[in-house]
VEXPABA-683179 format. One record per residue (C-alpha): residue number from 0; x, y, z. Coordinates in steps of 0.25 Angstrom, whole numbers, plus 5000, padded with zeros to 4 digits. Layout:
N
<r i="NUM" x="X" y="Y" z="Z"/>
...
This chain:
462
<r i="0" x="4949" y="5252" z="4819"/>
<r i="1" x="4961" y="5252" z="4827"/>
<r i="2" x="4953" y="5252" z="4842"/>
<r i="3" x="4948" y="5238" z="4834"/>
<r i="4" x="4961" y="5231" z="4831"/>
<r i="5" x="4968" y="5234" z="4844"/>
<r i="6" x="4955" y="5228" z="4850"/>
<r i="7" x="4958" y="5217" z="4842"/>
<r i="8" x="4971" y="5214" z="4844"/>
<r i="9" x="4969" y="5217" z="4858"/>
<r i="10" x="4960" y="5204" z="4858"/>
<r i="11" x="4969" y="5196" z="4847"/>
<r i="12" x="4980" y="5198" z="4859"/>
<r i="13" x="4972" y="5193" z="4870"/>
<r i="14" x="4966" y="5182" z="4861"/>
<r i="15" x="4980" y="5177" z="4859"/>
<r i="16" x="4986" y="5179" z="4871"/>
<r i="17" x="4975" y="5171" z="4879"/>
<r i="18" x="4979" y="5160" z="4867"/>
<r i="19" x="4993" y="5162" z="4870"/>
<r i="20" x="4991" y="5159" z="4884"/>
<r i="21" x="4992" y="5143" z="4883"/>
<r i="22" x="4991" y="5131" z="4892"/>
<r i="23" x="5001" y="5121" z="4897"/>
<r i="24" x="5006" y="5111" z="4886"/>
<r i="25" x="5013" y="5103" z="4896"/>
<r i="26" x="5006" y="5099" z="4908"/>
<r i="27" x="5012" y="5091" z="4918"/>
<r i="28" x="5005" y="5085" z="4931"/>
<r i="29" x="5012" y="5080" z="4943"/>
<r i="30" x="5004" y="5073" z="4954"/>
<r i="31" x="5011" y="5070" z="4966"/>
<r i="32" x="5004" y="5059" z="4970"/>
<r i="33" x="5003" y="5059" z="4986"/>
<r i="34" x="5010" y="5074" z="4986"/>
<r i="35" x="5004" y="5083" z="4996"/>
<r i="36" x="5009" y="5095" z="5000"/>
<r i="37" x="5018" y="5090" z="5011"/>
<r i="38" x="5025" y="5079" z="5001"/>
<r i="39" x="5030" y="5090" z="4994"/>
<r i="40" x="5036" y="5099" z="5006"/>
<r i="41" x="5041" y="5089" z="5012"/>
<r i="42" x="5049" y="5086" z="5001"/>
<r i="43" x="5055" y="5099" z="5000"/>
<r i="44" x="5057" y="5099" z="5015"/>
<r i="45" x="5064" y="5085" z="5012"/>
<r i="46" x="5071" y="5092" z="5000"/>
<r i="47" x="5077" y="5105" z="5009"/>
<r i="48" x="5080" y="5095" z="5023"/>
<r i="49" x="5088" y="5086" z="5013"/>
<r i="50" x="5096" y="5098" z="5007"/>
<r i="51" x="5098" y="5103" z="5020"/>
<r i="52" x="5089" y="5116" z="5022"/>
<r i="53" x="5077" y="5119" z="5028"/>
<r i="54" x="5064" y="5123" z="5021"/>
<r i="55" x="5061" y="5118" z="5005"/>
<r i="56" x="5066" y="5114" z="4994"/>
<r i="57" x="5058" y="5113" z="4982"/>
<r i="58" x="5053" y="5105" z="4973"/>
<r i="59" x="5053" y="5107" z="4959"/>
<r i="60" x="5036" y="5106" z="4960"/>
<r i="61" x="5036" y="5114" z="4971"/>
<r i="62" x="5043" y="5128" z="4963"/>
<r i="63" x="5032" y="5126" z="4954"/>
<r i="64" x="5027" y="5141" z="4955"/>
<r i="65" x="5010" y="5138" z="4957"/>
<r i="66" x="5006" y="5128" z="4968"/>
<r i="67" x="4991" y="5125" z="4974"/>
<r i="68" x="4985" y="5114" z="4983"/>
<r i="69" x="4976" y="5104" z="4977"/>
<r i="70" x="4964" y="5097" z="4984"/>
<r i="71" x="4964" y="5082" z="4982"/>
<r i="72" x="4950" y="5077" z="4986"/>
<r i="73" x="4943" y="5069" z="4978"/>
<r i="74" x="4928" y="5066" z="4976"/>
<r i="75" x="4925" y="5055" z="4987"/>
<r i="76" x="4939" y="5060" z="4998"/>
<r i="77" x="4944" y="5071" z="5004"/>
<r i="78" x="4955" y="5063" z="5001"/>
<r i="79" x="4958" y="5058" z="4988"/>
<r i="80" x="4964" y="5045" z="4981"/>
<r i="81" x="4972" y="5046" z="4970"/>
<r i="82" x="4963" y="5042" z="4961"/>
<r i="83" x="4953" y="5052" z="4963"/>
<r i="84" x="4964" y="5064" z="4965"/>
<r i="85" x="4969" y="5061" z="4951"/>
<r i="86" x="4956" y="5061" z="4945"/>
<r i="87" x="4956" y="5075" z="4950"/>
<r i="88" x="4969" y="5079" z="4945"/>
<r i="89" x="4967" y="5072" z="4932"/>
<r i="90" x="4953" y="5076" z="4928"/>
<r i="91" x="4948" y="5085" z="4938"/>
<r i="92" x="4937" y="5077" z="4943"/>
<r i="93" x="4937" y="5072" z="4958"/>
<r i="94" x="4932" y="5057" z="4960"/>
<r i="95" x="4930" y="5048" z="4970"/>
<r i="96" x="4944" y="5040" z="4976"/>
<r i="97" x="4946" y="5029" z="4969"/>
<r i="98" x="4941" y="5034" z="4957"/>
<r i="99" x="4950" y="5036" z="4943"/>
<r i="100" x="4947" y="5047" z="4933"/>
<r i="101" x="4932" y="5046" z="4934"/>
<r i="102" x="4920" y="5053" z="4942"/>
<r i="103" x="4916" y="5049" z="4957"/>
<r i="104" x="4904" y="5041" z="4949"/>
<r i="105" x="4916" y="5031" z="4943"/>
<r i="106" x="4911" y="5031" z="4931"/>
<r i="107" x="4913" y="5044" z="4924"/>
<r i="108" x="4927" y="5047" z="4918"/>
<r i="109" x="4937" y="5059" z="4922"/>
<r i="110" x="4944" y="5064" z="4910"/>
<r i="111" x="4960" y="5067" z="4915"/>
<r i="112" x="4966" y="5079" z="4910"/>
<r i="113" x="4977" y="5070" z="4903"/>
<r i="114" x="4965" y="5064" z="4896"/>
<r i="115" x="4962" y="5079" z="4891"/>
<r i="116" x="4975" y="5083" z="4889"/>
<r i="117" x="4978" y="5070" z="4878"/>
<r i="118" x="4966" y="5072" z="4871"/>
<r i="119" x="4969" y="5085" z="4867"/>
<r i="120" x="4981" y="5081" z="4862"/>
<r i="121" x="4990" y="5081" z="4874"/>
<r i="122" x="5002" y="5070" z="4877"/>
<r i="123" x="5001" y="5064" z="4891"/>
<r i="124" x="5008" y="5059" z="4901"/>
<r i="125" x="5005" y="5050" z="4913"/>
<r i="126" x="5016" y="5046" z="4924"/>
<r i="127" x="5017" y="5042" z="4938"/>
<r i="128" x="5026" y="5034" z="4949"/>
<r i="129" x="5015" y="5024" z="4952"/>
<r i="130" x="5007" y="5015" z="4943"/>
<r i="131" x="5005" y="5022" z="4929"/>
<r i="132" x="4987" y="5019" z="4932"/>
<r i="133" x="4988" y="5022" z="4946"/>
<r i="134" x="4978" y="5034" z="4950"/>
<r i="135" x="4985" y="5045" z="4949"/>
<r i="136" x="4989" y="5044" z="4935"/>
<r i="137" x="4978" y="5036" z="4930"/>
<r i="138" x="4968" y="5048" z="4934"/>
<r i="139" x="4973" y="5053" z="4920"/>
<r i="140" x="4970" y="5043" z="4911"/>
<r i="141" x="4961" y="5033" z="4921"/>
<r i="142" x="4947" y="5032" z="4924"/>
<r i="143" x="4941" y="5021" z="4934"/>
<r i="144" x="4934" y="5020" z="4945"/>
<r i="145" x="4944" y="5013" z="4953"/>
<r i="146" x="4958" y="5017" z="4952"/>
<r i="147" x="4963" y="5004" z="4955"/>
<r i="148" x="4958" y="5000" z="4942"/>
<r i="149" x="4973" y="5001" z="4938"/>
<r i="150" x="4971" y="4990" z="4925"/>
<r i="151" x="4958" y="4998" z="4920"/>
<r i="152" x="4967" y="5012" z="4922"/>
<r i="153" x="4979" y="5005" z="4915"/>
<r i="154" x="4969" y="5003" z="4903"/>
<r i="155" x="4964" y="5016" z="4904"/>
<r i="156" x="4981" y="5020" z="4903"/>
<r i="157" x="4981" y="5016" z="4888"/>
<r i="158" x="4969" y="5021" z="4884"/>
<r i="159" x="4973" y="5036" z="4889"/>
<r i="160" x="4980" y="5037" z="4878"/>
<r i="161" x="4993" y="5046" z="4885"/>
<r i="162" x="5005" y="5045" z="4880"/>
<r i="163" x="5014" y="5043" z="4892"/>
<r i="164" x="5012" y="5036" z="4905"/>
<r i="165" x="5022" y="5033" z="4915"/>
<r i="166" x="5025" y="5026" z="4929"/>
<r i="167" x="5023" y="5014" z="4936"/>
<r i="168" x="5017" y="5003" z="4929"/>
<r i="169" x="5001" y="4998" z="4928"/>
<r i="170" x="4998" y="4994" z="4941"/>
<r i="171" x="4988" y="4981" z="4936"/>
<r i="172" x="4991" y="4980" z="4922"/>
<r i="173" x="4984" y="4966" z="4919"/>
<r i="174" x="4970" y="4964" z="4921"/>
<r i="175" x="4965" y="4953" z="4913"/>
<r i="176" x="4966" y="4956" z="4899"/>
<r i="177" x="4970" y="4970" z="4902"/>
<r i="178" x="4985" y="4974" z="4901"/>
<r i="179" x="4988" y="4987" z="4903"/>
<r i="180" x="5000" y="4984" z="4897"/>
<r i="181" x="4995" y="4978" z="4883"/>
<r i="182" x="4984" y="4989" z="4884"/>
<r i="183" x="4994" y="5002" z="4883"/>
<r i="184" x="5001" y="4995" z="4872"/>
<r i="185" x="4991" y="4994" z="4865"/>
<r i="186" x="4986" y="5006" z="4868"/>
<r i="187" x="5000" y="5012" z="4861"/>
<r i="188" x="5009" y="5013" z="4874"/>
<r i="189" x="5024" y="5009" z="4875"/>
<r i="190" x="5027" y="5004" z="4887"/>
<r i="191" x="5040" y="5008" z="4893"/>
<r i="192" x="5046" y="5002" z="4906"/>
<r i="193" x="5057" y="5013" z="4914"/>
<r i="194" x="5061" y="5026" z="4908"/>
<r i="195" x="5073" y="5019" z="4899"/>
<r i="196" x="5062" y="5012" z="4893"/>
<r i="197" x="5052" y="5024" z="4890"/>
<r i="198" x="5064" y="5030" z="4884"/>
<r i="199" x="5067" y="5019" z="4874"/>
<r i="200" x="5051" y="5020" z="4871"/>
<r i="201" x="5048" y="5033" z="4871"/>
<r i="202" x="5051" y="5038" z="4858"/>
<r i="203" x="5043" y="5028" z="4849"/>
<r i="204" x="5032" y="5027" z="4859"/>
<r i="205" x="5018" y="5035" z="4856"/>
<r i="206" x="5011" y="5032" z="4871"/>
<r i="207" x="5021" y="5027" z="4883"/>
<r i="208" x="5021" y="5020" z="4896"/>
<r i="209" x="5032" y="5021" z="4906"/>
<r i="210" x="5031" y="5012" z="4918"/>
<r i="211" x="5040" y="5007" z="4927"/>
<r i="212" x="5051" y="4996" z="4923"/>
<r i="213" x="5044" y="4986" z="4930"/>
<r i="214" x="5029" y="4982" z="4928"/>
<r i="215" x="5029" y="4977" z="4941"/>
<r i="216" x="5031" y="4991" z="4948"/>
<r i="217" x="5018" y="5000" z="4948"/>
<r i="218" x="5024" y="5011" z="4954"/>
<r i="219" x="5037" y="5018" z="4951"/>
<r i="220" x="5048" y="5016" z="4962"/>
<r i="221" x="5048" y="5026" z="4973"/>
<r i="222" x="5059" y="5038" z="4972"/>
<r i="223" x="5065" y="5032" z="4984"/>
<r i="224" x="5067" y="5019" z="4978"/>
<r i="225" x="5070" y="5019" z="4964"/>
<r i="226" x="5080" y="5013" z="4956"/>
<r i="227" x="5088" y="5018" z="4945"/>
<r i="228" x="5082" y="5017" z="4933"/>
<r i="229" x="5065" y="5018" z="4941"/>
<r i="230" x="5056" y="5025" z="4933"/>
<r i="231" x="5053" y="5039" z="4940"/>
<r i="232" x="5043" y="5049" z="4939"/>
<r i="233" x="5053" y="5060" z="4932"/>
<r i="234" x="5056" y="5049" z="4923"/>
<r i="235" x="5040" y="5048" z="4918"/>
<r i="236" x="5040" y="5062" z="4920"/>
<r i="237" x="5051" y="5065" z="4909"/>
<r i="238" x="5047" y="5052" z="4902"/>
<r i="239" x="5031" y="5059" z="4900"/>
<r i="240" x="5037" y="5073" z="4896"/>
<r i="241" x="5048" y="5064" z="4886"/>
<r i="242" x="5035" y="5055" z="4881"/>
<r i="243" x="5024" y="5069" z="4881"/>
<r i="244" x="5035" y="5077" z="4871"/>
<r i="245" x="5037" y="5068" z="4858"/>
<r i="246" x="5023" y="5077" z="4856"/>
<r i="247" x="5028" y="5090" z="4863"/>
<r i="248" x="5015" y="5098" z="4855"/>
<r i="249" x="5005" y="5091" z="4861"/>
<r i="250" x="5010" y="5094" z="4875"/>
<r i="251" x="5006" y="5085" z="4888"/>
<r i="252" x="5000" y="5083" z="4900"/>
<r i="253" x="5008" y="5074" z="4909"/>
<r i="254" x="5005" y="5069" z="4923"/>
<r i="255" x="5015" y="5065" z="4932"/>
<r i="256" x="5011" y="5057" z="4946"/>
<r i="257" x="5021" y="5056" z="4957"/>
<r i="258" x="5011" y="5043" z="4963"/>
<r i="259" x="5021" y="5038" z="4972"/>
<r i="260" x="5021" y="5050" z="4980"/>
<r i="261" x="5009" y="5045" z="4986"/>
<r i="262" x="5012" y="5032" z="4988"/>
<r i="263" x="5025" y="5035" z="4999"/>
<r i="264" x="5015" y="5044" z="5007"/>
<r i="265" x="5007" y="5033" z="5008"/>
<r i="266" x="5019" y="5025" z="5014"/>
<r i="267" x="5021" y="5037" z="5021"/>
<r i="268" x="5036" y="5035" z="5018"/>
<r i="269" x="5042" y="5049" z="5018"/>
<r i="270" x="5056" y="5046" z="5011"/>
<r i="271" x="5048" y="5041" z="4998"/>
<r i="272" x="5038" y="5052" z="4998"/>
<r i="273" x="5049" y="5062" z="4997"/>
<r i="274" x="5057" y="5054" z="4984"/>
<r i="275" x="5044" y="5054" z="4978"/>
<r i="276" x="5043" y="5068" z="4980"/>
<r i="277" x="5056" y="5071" z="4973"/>
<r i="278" x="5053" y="5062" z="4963"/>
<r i="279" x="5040" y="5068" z="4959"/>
<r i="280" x="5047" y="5081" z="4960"/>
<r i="281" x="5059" y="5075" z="4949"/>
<r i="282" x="5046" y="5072" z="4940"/>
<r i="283" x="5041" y="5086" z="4941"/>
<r i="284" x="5055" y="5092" z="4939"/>
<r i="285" x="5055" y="5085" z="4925"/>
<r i="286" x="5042" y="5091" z="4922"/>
<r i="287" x="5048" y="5106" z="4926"/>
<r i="288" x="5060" y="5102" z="4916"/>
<r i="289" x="5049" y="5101" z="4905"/>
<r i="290" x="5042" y="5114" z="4911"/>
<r i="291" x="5055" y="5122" z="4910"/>
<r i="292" x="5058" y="5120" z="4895"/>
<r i="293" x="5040" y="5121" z="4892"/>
<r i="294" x="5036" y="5131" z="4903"/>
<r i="295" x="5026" y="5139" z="4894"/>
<r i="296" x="5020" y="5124" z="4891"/>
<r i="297" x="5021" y="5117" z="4903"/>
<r i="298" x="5012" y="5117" z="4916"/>
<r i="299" x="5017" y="5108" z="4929"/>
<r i="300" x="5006" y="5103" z="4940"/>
<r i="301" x="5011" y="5096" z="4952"/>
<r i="302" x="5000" y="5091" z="4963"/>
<r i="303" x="4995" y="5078" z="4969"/>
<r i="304" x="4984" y="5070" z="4970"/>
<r i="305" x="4982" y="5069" z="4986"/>
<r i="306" x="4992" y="5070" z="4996"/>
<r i="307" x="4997" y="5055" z="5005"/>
<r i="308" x="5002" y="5051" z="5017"/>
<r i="309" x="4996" y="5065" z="5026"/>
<r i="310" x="5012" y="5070" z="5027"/>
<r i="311" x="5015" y="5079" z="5037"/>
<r i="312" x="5026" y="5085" z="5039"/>
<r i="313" x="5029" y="5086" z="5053"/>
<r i="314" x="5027" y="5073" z="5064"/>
<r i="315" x="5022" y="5082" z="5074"/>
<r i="316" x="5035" y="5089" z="5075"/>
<r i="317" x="5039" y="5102" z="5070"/>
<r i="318" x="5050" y="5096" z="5061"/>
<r i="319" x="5053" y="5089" z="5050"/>
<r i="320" x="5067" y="5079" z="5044"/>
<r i="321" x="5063" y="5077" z="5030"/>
<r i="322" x="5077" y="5074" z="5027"/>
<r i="323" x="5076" y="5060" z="5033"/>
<r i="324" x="5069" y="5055" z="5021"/>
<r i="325" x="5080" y="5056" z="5013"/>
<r i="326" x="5086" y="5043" z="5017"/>
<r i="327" x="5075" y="5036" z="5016"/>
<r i="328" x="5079" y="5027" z="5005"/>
<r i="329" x="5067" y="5017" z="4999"/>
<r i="330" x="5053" y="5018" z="5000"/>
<r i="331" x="5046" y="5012" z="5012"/>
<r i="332" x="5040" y="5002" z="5001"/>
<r i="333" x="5055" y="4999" z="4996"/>
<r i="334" x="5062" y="4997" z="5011"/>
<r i="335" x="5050" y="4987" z="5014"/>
<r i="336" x="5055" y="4979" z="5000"/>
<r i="337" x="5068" y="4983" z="5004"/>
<r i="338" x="5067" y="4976" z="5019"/>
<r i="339" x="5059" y="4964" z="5012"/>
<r i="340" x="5068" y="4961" z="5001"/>
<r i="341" x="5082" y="4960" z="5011"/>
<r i="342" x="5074" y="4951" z="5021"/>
<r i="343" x="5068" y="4942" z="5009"/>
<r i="344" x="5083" y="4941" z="5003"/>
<r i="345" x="5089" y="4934" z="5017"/>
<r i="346" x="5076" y="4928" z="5024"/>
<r i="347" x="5080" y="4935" z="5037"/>
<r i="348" x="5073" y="4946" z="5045"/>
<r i="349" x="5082" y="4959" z="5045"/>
<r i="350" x="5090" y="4963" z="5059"/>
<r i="351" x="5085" y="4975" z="5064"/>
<r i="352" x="5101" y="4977" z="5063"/>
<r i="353" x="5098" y="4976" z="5046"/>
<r i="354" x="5084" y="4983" z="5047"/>
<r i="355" x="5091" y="4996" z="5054"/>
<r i="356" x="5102" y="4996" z="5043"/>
<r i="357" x="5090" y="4996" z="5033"/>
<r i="358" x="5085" y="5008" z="5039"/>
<r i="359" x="5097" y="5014" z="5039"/>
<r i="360" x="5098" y="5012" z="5025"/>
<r i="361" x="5086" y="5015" z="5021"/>
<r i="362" x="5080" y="5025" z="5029"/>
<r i="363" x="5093" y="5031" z="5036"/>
<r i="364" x="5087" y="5028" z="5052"/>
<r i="365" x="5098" y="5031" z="5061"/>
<r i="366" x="5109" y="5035" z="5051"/>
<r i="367" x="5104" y="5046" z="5045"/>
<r i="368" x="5089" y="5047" z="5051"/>
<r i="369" x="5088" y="5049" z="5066"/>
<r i="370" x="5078" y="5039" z="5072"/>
<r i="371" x="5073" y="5040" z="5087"/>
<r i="372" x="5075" y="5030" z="5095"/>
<r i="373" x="5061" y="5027" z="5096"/>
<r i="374" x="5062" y="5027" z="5080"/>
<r i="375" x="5072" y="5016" z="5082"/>
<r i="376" x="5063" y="5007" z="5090"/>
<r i="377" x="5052" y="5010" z="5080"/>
<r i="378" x="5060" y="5003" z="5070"/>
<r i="379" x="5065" y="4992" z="5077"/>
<r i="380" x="5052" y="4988" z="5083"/>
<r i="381" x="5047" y="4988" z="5069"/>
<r i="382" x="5057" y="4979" z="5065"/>
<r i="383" x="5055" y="4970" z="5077"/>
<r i="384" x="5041" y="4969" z="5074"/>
<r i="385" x="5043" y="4965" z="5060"/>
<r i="386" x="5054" y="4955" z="5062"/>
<r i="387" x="5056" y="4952" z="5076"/>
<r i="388" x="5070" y="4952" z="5082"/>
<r i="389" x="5081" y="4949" z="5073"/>
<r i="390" x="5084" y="4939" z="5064"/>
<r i="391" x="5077" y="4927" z="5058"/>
<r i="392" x="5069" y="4920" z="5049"/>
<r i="393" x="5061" y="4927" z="5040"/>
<r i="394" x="5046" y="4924" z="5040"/>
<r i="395" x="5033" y="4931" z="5035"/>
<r i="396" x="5044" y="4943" z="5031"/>
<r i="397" x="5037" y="4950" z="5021"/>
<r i="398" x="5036" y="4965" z="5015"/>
<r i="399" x="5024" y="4969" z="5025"/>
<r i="400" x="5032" y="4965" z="5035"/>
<r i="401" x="5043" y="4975" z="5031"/>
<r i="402" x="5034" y="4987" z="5028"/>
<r i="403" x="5033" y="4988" z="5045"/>
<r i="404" x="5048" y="4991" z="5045"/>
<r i="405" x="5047" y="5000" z="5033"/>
<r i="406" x="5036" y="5009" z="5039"/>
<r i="407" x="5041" y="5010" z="5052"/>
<r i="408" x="5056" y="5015" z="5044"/>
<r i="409" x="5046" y="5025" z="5034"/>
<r i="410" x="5038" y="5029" z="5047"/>
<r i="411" x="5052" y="5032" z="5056"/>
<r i="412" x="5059" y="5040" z="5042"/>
<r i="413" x="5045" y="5048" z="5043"/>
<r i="414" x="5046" y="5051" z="5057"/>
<r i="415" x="5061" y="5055" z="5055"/>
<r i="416" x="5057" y="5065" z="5045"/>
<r i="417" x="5046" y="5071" z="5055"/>
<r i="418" x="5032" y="5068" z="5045"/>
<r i="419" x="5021" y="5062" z="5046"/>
<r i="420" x="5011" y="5054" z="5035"/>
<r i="421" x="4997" y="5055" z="5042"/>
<r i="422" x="4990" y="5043" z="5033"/>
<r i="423" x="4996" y="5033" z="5022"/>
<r i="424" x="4986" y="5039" z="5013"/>
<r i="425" x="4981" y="5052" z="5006"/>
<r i="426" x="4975" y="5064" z="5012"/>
<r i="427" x="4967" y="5076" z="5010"/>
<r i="428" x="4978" y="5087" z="5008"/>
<r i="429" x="4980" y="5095" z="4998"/>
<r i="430" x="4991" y="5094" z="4988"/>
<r i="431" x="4999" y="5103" z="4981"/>
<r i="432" x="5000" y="5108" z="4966"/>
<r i="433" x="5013" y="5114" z="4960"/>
<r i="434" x="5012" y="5121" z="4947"/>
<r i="435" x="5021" y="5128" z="4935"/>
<r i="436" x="5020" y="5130" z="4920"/>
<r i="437" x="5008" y="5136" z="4913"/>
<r i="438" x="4997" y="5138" z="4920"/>
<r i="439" x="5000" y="5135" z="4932"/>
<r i="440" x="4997" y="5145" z="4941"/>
<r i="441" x="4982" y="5139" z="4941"/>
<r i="442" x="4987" y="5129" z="4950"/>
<r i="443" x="4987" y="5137" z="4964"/>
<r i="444" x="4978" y="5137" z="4976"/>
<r i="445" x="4971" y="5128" z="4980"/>
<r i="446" x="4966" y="5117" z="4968"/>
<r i="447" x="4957" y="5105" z="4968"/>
<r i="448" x="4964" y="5093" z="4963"/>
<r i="449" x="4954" y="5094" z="4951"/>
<r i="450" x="4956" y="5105" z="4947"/>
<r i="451" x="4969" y="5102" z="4943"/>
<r i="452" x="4967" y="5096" z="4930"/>
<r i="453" x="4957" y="5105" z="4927"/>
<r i="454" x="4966" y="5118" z="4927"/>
<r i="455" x="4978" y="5110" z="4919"/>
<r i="456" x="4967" y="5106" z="4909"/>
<r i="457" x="4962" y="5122" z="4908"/>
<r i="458" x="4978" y="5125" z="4907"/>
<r i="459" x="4981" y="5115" z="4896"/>
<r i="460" x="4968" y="5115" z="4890"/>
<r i="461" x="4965" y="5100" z="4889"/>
């Protein structure tokens, strides 16, 4: 008899144990959209030169105790859109490029693991730096067989259902009779313009849309440029977790897209890549905060969708200056609106006299960056090109024109830092995968980009 109740509560203690034994309640995603594995070391190379040391310094992400590489092909490429990629790493099925949360057929559906998650019950968040139906985030909620079907994914945005969506705006709203717009508020959606406003919001708000102050900005201002008061992706990051916890039992899933990450490497400008890292990282460090105080609840994944831009870091010499790209002051994309704008407000053709003082002030050439003299004819052959030799009426001077200047001044800073962007598109490589919280030890080794999903919906048991 007493052989049979040890028995017993031997069994009663594993039974319960195995049931104590939960899964995350709080799952936050990070996609580093562009982010390979030399983006985030040469940030912490950038980080160490800057304070004056040599080797790393870390990144919050990158103390995160698991770490693996992700494959990113998708069904039709060795190497993937962004589409495709986040279709895997929203539902775990690979598809063709081009293709958004459905099968290589383009006609059968993908179901996300945010779309499980809220139908057990689970708030969700949806946030990014680009447009909020762009194909990163609208892997979670979209299905299409084009992904550039933006006013079709902007419909499919309020019939989600998710509680929180943040970023840039839609990125074609109107259509005909359809308005995104009129469809989310109808669909129950207060829509806030600019963190102020969400806060004002918030509280009396059952679904919410935070977009950028201005409908007529699809993607959130670069790191590098923003202004006082611009909407960033730590904002939407604490704004989701603010939004998710006026129903703390239910717990969350929220995804987090740092979108223009990709878009600098695809400019190949070095200077913006590496404040969009940080940025990205100041996004994650909120997410940790949460963590800290819910670490029995909470898991953390950071990866990427594909890498951009083929970074290498080295130009064939066996050193590298990443400290030069701390006075790079405005995006490539900002100085040419930069050069445009002074030039349309006298009706004159800059000096090279005023151009070098531009690129002082904006790049630190000569001052504070050591150019080669060769460098220095690069430039001002540039300029001769664009404008001729001095002085003069203006004619036919437009923002092409100017985007010569400001890629050869982006090229020359990338040169001055010793690296090198092999393509202005996407490659093959792999990607990296940071992880901490509850079960996160299953994100190690090598991982299909897939696979991803499908572990974090095991974990959490959507």
């Amino acid at each position: 008899m007493k052989r049979r109740i040890v028995i017993f509560l031997t069994a009663l203690f594993i039974v319960l144990s195995a049931g104590a034994k939960k899964g995350p309640k709080y799952v936050f995603y990070f996609i580093g959209d562009g982010m390979g594995t030399n983006q985030v070391i040469g940030t912490q190379y950038y980080l160490a030169d800057v304070e004056g040391f040599y080797g790393i310094k870390n990144l919050c992400f990158t103390e995160f105790p698991y770490t693996g590489l992700s494959l990113t092909y998708s069904a039709s490429s060795y190497i993937t859109d962004s589409s495709a990629a986040g279709t895997a790493l929203a539902t775990g099925q690979k598809t063709d490029n081009g293709v958004l949360g459905m099968l290589p057929d383009m006609t059968t559906p993908t179901e996300s693991i945010a779309e499980m998650a809220h139908k057990k019950g689970v708030r969700v968040a949806i946030g990014t730096t680009v447009n909020i139906d762009h194909a990163t985030p609208a892997s979670f909620y979209g299905h299409t067989s084009n992904r550039n079907n933006y006013n079709e994914i902007g419909k499919q945005l309020s019939q989600s259902g998710f509680e929180f969506f943040g970023g840039g705006d839609f990125q074609t709203p109107s259509v005909g009779n359809s308005n995104n717009y009129t469809q989310a508020e109808e669909a129950g959606y207060t829509i806030s313009r600019g963190y102020d406003d969400y806060k004002s919001k918030a509280k009396s708000a059952d679904k919410i849309l935070l977009l950028d102050k201005s409908p007529d900005i699809k993607n959130l201002s670069y790191a590098i440029d923003r202004k006082e008061g611009d909407l960033s992706l730590a904002d939407i990051t604490e704004a989701a977790i603010d939004f998710m916890m006026k129903e703390p039992k239910k717990g969350f899933f929220i995804m987090m897209e740092g979108g223009r990450i990709d878009q600098a490497c695809h400019d190949n400008d070095p200077g913006t890549l590496i404040q969009e890292m940080l940025d990205f990282d100041n996004a994650v460090k909120v997410a940790y905060d949460f963590y800290l105080k819910h670490k029995k609840e909470t898991l953390i994944i950071i990866t990427a969708d594909h890498e951009t831009g083929a970074l290498a870091l080295t130009n064939g010499e066996y050193k590298i200056n990443m400290k030069v790209l701390q006075h790079q002051k405005m995006s490539k994309g900002a100085f040419i609106s930069h050069l445009d704008n002074k030039v349309r407000e006298t009706g004159e053709i800059l000096t090279w006299d005023e151009f070098e003082e531009e690129l002082k002030q904006q790049f630190g050439f000569w001052d504070k960056v050591e150019l080669t003299n060769q460098q220095t004819d690069r430039l001002r052959n540039t300029y001769v090109e664009t404008f001729g030799m001095g002085p003069g009426e203006l004619r036919g001077c437009n923002y092409l024109i100017f985007s010569r200047l400001a890629n050869e001044a982006v090229s020359i800073m990338t040169d001055a830092a010793h690296i090198h962007f092999g393509a202005g598109c996407h490659s093959a490589s792999y990607v990296p995968i940071f992880a901490i919280g509850v079960g996160a030890e299953n994100f190690t080794g090598q991982i299909d980009n897939s696979e991803i999903p499908m572990i974090i919906k095991k974990l959490a048991n959507y």
